[in-house]
C-alpha positions as CSV (number, residue, x, y, z in Angstrom):
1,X,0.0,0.0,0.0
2,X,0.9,3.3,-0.8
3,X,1.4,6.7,1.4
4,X,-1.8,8.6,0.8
5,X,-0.3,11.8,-2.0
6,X,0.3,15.1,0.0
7,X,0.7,13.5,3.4
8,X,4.2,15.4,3.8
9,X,1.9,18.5,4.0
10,X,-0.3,17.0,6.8
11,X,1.1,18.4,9.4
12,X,0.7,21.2,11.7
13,X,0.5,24.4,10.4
14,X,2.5,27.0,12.9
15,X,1.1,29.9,11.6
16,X,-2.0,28.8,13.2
17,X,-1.2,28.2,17.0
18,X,-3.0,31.8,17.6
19,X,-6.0,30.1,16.8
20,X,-5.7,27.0,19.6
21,X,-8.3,28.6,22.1
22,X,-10.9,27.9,19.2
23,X,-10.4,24.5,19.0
24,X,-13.4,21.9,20.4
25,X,-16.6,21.4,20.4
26,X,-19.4,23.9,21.5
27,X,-23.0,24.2,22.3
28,X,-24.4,27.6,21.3
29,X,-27.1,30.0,21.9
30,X,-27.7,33.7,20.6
31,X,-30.0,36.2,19.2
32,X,-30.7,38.2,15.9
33,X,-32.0,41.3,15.7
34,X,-34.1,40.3,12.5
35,X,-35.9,37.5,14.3
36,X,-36.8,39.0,18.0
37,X,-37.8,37.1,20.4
38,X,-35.7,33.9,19.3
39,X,-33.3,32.5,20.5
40,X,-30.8,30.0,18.7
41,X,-29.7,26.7,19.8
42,X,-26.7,24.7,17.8
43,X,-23.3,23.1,17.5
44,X,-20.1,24.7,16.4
45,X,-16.6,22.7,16.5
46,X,-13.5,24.1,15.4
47,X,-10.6,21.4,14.2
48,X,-7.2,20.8,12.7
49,X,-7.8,19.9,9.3
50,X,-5.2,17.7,7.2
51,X,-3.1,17.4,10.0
52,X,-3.2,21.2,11.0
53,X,-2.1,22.0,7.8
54,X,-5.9,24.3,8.2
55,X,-8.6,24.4,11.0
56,X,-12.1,24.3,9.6
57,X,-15.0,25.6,11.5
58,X,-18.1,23.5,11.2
59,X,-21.6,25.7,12.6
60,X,-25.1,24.3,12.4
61,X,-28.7,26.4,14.3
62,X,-31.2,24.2,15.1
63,X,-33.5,27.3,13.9
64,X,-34.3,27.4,10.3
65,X,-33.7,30.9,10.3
66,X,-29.4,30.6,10.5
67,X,-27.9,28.0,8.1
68,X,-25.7,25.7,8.7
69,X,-22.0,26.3,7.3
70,X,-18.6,25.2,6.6
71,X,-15.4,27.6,6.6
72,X,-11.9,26.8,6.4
73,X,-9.0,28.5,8.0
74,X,-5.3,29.2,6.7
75,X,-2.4,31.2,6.7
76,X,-0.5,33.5,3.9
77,X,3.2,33.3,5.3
78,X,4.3,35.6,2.9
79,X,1.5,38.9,3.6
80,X,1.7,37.6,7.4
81,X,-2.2,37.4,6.8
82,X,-5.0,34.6,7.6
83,X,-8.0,33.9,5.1
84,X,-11.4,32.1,5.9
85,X,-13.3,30.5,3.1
86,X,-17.0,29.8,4.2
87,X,-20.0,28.2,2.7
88,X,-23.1,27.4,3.9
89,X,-26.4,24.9,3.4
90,X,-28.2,27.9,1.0
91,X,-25.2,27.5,-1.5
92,X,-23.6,31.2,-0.2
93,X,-20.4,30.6,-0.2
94,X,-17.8,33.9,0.8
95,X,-14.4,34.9,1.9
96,X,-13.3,36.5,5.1
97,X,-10.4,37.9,6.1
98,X,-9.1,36.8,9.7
99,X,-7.5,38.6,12.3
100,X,-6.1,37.1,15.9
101,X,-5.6,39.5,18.8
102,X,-5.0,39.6,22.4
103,X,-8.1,37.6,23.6
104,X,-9.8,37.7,20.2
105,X,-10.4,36.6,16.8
106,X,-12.2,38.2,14.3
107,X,-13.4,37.7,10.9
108,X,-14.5,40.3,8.3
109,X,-16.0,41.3,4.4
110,X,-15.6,44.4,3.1
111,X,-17.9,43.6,-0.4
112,X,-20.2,46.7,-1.1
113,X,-23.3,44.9,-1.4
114,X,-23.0,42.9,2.0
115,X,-20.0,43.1,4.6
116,X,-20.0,41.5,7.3
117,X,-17.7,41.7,10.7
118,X,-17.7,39.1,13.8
119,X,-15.4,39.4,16.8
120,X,-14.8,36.5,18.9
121,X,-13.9,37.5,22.5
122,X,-12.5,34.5,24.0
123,X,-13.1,34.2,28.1
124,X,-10.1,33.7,30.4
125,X,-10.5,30.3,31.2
126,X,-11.0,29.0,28.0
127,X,-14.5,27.7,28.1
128,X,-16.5,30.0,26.9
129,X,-16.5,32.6,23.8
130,X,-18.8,35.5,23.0
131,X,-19.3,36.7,19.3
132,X,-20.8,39.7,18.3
133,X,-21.6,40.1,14.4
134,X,-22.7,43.0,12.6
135,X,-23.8,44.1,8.9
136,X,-23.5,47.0,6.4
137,X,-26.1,46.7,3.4
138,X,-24.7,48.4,0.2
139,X,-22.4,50.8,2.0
140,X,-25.4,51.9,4.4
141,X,-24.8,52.1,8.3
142,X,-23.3,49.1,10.8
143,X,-26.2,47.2,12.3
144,X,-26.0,44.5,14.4
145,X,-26.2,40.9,13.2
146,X,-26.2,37.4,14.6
147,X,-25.1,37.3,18.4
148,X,-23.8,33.9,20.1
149,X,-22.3,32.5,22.8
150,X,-20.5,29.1,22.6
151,X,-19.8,27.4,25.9
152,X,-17.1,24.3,25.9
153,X,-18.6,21.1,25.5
154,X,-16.4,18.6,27.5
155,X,-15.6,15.2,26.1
């Protein structure tokens, strides 16, 4: 038997340690300011993907009204930059840019017709993150979008 082709590359990616708080599984709850009175229920996990090589961020809401997505991390070594390619159950699929700061990582689209920011403020012990999204419609004023909090599922 043969060494599956690219396994060399399947390996961690150090580039990417900033982004080790993330990783897990979590439950999650939150609000959106389109649907009040709601409250969402759902699943996120955040893993190494071919080794490390990428992490990939799978999301599903139990409520019909947030779809359930796919994104997947990586690095640019040389621009010093990360990049998040997401797509989700309605067939939107988009590219965020990603940032990791002291306590926080964010992700953001700067497209006229739709951009889209989410900081992810990540709690001191680990076990619980809070994101806050918001949205610009075709250049118009920064609203609020999709609020969650993820709390640590243990295994």
């Amino acid at each position: 038997m043969t060494a599956p082709i690219g396994s060399e590359a399947q390996r961690p990616n150090p580039a990417l340690a900033p982004l080790a708080p993330l990783l897990g599984d979590w439950r999650t709850t939150g609000t959106h300011p389109l649907v009040p009175g709601t409250t969402f229920h759902g699943r996120t996990s955040f893993a190494r993907l071919e080794g490390g090589a990428f992490v990939v961020m799978r999301s599903e809401i139990d409520e019909p009204e947030v779809p359930s997505g796919v994104a997947v991390i990586g690095s640019d070594d040389a621009a010093g930059t990360f990049t998040m390619l997401y797509f989700d159950e309605r067939g939107t699929s988009r590219r965020y840019t990603v940032e990791v700061g002291d306590g926080e990582v964010s992700w953001k689209r700067n497209e006229a017709g739709f951009a889209q920011r989410t900081v992810l403020t990540v709690a001191g012990d680990g076990r619980r993150l809070d994101a806050r999204g918001r949205m610009s419609r075709d250049g118009g004023p920064w609203e609020d979008d999709l609020r969650l909090t993820y709390e640590r599922i243990d295994r």
